[in-house]
N, C-alpha and C positions, 0 to 999 in steps of 0.2 A: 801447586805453588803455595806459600808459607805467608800470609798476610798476618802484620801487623798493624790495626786500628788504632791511635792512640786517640782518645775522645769516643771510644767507640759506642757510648752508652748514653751521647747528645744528640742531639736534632739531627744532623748531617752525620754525624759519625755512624750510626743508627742504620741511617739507609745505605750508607758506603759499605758497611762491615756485611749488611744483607746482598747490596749486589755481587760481594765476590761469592759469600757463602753460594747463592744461585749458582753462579757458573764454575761453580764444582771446585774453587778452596778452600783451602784449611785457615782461619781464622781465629788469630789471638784478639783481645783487646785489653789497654792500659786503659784505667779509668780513676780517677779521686773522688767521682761521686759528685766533686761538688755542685756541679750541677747536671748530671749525667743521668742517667736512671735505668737499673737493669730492666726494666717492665719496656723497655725499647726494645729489647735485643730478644729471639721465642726461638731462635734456631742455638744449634749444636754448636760451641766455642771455648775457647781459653778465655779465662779472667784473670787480672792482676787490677789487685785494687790500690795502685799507685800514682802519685804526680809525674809525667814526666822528667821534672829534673835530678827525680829520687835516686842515691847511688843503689836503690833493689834495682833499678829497671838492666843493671848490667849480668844479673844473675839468669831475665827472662831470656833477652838477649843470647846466652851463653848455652841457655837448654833450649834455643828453638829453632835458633839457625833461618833467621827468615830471609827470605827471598824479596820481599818489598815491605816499604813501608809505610805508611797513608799518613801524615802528623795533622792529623785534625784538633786536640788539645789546646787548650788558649784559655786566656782569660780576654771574653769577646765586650766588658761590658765597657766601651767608648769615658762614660762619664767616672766609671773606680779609675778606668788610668789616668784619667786626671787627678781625681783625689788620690792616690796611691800611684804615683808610677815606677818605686821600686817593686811592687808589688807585682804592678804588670810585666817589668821589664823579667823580673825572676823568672815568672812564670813564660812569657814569651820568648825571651831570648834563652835565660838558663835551658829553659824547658828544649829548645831546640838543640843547642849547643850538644845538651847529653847524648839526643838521640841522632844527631850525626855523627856525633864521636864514636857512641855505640856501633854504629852503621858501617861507620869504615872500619872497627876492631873484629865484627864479626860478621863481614863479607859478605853486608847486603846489597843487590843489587841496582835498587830505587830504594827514592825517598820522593815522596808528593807531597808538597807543603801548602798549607793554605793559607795563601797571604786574602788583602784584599782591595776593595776601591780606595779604602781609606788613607792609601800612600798617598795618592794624588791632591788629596790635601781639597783648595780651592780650586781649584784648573778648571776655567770654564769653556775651553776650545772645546768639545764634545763634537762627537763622540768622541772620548780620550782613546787614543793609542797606547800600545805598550811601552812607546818610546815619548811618549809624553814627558815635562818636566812633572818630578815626583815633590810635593812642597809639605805632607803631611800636617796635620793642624791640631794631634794628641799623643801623648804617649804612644796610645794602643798603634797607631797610624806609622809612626813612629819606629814602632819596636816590628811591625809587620816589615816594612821596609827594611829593615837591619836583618831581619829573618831570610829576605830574596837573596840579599849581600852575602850570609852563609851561608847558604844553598849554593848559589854562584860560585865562590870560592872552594868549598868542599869537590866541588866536581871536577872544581881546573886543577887542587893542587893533591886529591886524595882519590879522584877518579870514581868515586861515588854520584850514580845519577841523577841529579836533582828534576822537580819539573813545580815552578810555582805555578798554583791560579789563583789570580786575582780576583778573587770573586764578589759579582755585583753584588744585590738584597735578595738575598735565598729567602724563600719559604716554602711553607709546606705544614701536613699536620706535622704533629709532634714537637711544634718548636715555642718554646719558650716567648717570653716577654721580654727578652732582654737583648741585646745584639743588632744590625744593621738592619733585619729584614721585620722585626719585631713588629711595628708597625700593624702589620695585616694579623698577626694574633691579637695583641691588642685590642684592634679592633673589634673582632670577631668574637671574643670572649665579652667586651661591651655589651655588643647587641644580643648574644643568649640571655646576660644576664640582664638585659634592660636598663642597661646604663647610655647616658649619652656617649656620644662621640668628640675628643677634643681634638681641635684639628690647630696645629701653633701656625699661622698665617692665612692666605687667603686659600688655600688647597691647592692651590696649581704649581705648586715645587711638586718634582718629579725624581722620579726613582727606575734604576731598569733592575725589576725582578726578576726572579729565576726559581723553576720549581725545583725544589731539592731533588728527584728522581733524576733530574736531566743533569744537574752536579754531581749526583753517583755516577751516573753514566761516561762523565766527561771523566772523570778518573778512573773509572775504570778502562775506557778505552786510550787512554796516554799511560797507563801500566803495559798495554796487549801490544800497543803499536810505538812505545818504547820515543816518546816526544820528550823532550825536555827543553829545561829552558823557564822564559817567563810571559805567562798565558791569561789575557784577560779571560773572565769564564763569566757570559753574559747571554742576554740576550738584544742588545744592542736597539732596546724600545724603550722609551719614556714613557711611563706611568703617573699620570698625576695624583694624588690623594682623594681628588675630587673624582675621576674615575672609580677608585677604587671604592666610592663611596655610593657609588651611582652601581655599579655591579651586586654590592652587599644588600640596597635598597630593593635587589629583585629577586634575592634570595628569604630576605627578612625583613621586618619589620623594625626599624631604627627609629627609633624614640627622639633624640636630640641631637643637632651637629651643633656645638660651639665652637664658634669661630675665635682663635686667641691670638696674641701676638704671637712673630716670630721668634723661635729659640735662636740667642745670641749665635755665631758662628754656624749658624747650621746652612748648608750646601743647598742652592736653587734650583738648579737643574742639572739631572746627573745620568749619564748615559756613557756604556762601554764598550768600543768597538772590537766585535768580534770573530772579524774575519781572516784574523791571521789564526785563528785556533780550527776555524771552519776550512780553511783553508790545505791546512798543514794535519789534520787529521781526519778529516771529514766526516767533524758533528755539526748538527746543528740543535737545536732545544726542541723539543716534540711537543711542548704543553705552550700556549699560549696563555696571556696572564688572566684573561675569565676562566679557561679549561684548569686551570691550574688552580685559581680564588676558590671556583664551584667544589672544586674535591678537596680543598683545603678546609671550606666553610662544612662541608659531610662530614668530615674527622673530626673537628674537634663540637660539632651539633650532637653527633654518636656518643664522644666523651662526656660531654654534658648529660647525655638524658642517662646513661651510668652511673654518673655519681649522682645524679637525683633521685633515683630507685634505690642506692645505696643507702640515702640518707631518710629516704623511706622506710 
């Protein structure tokens, strides 16, 4: 089978483009860099160093003939879509537009898009369902939702397979500071470097994370077992900051928690029910969120004593 990654050179993109390579496909990846990084990617692949909404990406398209799609590419950072939300919508919507267009013109069979919690806006009924009302509260939230909408459509009226997932607070190494799950890198880059911890309220808002391996997994098995549709992809557990603060303290040594006000608009308690995806494919998440923190906290502790030797 013919995989194309697009983001394949980001956090998630990274371990999605790795698990097909494992189970023995041929993978391309679209990538702009801009926050991507080929030192992600150490296996055998196609590179195109393009934006999704780029009219090259119809040349890839046209020499590779893929068979599925993965659209992992976005502009994930919450607060630029506020200050720029032409910028996000270009990139999120244009960026999608192309590669469904693309997709129906050169007879791909899938497309998996990655929406996420952020459609649901405020909805505090939790655990949210997929049929929850969706009230988004950003651009980025926003344009993800308008993303499901062309997905959805694509498949009713061009027969192109869509499959969204919603996805909760991914982490895992490799992932940046910026984006939904950010949070626990952050943190963790704090304490290597002996900085405090700033935590915006009293620590008990809650988050339901997910290790990015069990995200590769869930796409990878709604590619094999051919799901579509729209798919919360979680692990259906509240996390609170104060947890997650309490786990890192027995890994390391944490210097300072400042306690700060709450960030304007920011979401209490957040959990997403995931049993119609456990249901209808039969995954469930393999990492619990210490099994998950512990090998998160190894990765980027191993990073760190690299570039300290390096700078030696």
């Amino acid at each position: 089978m013919k995989v194309l990654v697009t983001g394949g050179y980001g956090f998630i993109g990274s371990f999605v483009a790795e698990k097909f390579f494992l189970e023995g496909h041929e993978v391309s990846i679209i990538d702009n860099l801009t926050t991507g990084n080929k030192e992600n990617v150490k296996f055998k692949h196609k590179f195109y160093q393009f934006s999704v909404e780029d009219p090259m990406c119809e040349e890839v398209f046209q020499s590779n003939r893929f068979d599925v799609i993965v659209h992992l590419a976005a502009q994930v950072n919450v607060t630029k879509s506020m200050e720029n939300p032409y910028l996000d919508t270009h990139s999120n919507v244009l960026g999608l537009a192309n590669i469904l267009q693309l997709s129906d013109q050169y007879g791909v069979k899938k497309v998996v898009f990655a929406s996420s919690a952020a459609v649901y806006g405020l909805n505090e009924e939790i655990p949210l369902k997929e049929d929850a009302l969706c009230n988004p509260l950003s651009p980025y939230g926003i344009n993800k939702w308008v993303g499901e909408i062309y997905c959805n459509k694509w498949m009713e009226v061009f027969g192109v397979e869509t499959l969204s997932y919603r996805f909760s607070n991914v982490y895992g190494p490799k992932q940046g500071t910026v984006g939904e799950g950010g949070v626990i890198s952050i943190f963790i880059n704090n304490v290597l470097e002996g900085h405090p911890l700033h935590v915006y309220g009293d620590g008990e808002q809650t988050r339901d994370f997910i290790y990015v391996e069990d995200v590769a997994d869930a796409i990878y098995r709604g590619v094999q077992f051919e799901l579509k549709g729209v798919y919360n992809l979680s692990t259906n557990t509240e996390t609170s900051v104060n947890d997650l603060i309490y786990i890192l303290e027995n890994l390391a040594n944490i210097k300072k928690v400042i306690y700060q006000e709450p960030k304007k608009g920011d979401i209490k308690f957040s959990r997403l029910d995931n049993s119609k995806i456990i249901r209808e494919l039969d995954w469930e998440p393999l990492h619990n969120f210490q099994q998950g923190l512990i090998k998160t906290y190894h990765w980027f502790e191993s990073e760190s004593k690299k570039k300290y030797l390096f700078v030696e």
